[in-house]
C-alpha positions, -999 to +999 in steps of 0.1 A: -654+282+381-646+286+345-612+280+332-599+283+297-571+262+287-547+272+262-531+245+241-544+207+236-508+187+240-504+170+272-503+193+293-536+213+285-557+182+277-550+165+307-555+202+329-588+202+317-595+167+327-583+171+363-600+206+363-630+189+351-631+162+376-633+188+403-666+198+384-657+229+368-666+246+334-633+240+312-631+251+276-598+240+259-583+262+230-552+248+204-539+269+174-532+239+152-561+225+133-552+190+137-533+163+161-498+166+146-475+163+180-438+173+175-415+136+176-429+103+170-429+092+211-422+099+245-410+079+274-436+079+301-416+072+333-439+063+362-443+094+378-465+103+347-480+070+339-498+082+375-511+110+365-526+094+341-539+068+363-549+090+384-572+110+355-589+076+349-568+065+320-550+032+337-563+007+313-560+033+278-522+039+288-516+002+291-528-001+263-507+020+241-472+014+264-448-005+249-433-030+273-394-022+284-384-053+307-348-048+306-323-016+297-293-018+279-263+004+263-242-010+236-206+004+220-214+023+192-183+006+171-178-029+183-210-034+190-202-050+226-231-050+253-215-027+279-238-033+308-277-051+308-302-052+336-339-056+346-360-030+351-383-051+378-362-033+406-373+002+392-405-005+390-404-026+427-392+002+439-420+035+423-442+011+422-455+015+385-441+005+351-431+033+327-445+034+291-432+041+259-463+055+242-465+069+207-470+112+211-498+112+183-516+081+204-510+097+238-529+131+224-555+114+208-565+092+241-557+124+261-584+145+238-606+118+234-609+115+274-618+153+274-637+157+245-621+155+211-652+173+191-652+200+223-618+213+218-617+245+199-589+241+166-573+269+147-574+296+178-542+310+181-537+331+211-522+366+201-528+382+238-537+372+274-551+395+295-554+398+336-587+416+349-602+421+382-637+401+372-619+376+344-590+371+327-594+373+285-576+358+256-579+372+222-572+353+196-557+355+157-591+357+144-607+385+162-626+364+186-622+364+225-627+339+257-631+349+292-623+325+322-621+333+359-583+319+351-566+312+321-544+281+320-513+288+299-498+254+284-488+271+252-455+251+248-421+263+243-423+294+222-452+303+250-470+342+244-484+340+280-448+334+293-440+366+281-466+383+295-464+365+331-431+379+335-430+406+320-401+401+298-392+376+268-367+343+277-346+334+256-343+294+245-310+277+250-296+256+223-284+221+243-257+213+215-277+185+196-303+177+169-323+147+176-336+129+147-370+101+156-399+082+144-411+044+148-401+016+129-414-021+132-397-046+159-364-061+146-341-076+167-315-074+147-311-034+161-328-042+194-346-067+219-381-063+213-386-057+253-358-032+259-341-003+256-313-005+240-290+029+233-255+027+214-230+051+224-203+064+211-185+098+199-204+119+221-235+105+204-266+080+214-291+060+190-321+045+211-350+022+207-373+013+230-411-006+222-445+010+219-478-004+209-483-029+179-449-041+174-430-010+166-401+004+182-396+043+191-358+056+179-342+084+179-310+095+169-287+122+189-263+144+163-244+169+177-242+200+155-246+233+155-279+253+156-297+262+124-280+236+095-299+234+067-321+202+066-344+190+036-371+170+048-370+131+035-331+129+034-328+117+071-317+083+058-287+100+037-275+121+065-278+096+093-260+070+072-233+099+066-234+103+104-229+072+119-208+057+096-190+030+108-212+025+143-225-011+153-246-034+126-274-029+147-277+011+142-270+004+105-300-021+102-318+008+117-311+037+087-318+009+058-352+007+078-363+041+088-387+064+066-368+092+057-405+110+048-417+108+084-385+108+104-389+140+123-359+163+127-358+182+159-331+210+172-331+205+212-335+238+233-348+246+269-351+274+289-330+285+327-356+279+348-377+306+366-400+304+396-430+332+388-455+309+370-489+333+374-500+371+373-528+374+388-556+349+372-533+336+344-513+305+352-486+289+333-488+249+328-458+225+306-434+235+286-444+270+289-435+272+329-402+248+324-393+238+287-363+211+289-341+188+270-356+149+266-321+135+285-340+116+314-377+119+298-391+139+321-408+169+296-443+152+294-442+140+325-436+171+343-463+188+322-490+159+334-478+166+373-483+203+367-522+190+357-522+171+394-511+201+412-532+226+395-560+200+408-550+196+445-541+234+443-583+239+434-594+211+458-576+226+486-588+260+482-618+259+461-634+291+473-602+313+467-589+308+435-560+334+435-551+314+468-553+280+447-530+296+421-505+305+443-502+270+459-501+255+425-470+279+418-454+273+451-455+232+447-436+232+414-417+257+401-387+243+422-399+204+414-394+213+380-365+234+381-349+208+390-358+182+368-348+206+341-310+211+356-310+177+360-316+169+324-290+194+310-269+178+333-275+142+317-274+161+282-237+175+290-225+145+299-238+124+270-235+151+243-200+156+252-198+187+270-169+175+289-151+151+268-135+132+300-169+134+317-181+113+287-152+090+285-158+085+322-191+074+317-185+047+288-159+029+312-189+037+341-213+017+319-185-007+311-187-023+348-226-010+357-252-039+372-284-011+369-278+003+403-266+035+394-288+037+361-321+030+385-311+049+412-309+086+389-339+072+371-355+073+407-344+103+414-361+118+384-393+098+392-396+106+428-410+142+440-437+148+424-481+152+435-480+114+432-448+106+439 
């Protein structure tokens, strides 16, 4: 079988390496014409650190995680630890450590385990089309590619959406701009071994460690959709933002790079449960974009890859068979991660101001048990999991 493979993020690359591990043709197609992932990380809980075990990458992802022994939330003003606990009975209990990994690291090993110099750059897909003998993508530039399926993982603003449904979907704004990027270890803002997130006002500032001594942040404004924003003055508005909040998130604006700290409005989409028409399958954000509350974006896009792989091992002579089973063991799996991420986005983000409250003076008296258990929850329920 031949398969062509719309986008190279996570998603796509790691489709075509499960689809080539079941020893079929794969050509792999991305619009951009370099590696230049949206957000500076990504929290790999273990479900996905699996998948990526599982496409032969244990020892590369270990490589680039960032070790998180412990979990913390601090008050935004006073600065007082509210609650701190291990993460060894998480990762007793899944039975694999999660990984903060750097997004720009995680493509490259995920491309580089395909193919980098075999990936096709600068296509941009401008229509997808269903046949009875192939399905065909045309592309920006004239050309064409013919598969005996099309793999859709197109992202957010996803064309082939469109066209498996039949209709456009329109992207919810989740109430909040998150503002990220990496910064070297300091424990002045953070142990260099956990995750620490200050909260306060309806808002969250995080850091957690990746690879080489650096730590991922990020920065959770709420604001309304489509304020003006001039790259390379994220230091001036965060400092204007969280004025007055802990020592340890204002260590953290003197030390960012306002030139590479990325700016990014949160959306997702309701979720929908018609992922293919007829040899065209959707894969990622494409089939379920959704807020980063519990971290589960990336990760659902790699267990999309698994699927898609068990769906073709299970029925390798019928591939509109294999498609169907591939649709039928997620689109509820990840409906459900995405609900349950607005749902943690609500509550943090202030939806509900006593919901919020409630949780501060929650934290106030937490021992992990509560934490771990949602962070289970979210982990648990996948191809792997």
């Amino acid at each position: 079988m031949k398969a062509v493979i719309i986008g190279a993020g996570m998603g796509g690359t790691s489709a075509a390496i499960a689809l080539r591990q079941l020893g079929h043709e794969v050509e792999v197609y991305e619009q951009v014409t370099e590696n230049r992932p949206v957000g500076a990380a990504i929290s790999v809980w273990s479900n996905g650190v699996k998948c990526l075990n599982h496409l032969g990458l244990e020892a590369e992802t270990a490589a680039l995680g960032g070790i998180v022994d412990s979990m913390s939330y601090i008050d935004a003003f006073t600065g007082e630890t509210m609650c701190r606990f291990s993460m060894a009975p998480l990762i007793d209990e899944v039975g694999q450590r999660p990984y903060p990994i750097a997004r720009a690291e995680l493509q490259l090993m995920l491309m580089n385990a395909f193919g980098h110099d075999e990936i096709r750059f600068g296509k941009k897909m401008v229509a997808v089309h269903d046949g009875p003998d192939h399905a065909t993508v045309e592309f920006a530039d004239g050309s064409t590619a013919h598969g005996d399926i099309v793999i859709a993982a197109d992202g957010a603003r996803s064309l082939a959406r469109d066209y498996v449904l039949g209709r456009a979907v329109e992207r919810r704004y989740a109430g909040y701009v998150n503002f990220n990027g990496l910064v070297p270890v300091d424990e002045e803002i953070g142990p260099a071994t956990e995750w620490t997130t200050y909260v306060g006002d309806s808002r969250r500032v995080s850091v957690m460690p990746v690879a080489d001594n650096r730590f991922y942040f990020f920065f959770d404004v709420t604001m309304p959709e489509g304020v003006p924003f001039e790259r390379g003055t994220a230091r001036d508005v965060l400092a204007d933002e969280f004025a007055g909040w802990a020592p340890g998130v204002q260590k953290l604006i003197r030390t960012l790079d306002p030139e590479t700290t990325n700016r990014v409005e949160i959306l997702d989409t309701d979720p929908f449960h018609t992922w293919v028409k007829g040899r065209v399958a959707l894969l990622g954000d494409a089939a379920h974009n959704t807020t980063p509350d519990i971290g589960q974006g990336g990760c659902s896009a790699m267990e999309d890859s698994i699927a898609l792989q068990f769906a073709f091992r299970d029925h390798a002579d019928d591939l509109h068979a294999a498609l169907a089973a591939y649709e039928a063991s997620r689109t509820e799996r990840a409906a459900d991660l995405v609900l349950r991420a607005r749902k943690r986005c609500d509550v943090t983000h202030g939806k509900d101001p006593e919901a919020t409250a409630a949780w501060y003076e929650e934290l106030r008296s937490e021992d992990g048990t509560n934490v771990i258990r949602g962070i289970v929850g979210n982990i648990v329920g996948g191809p792997l999991t």
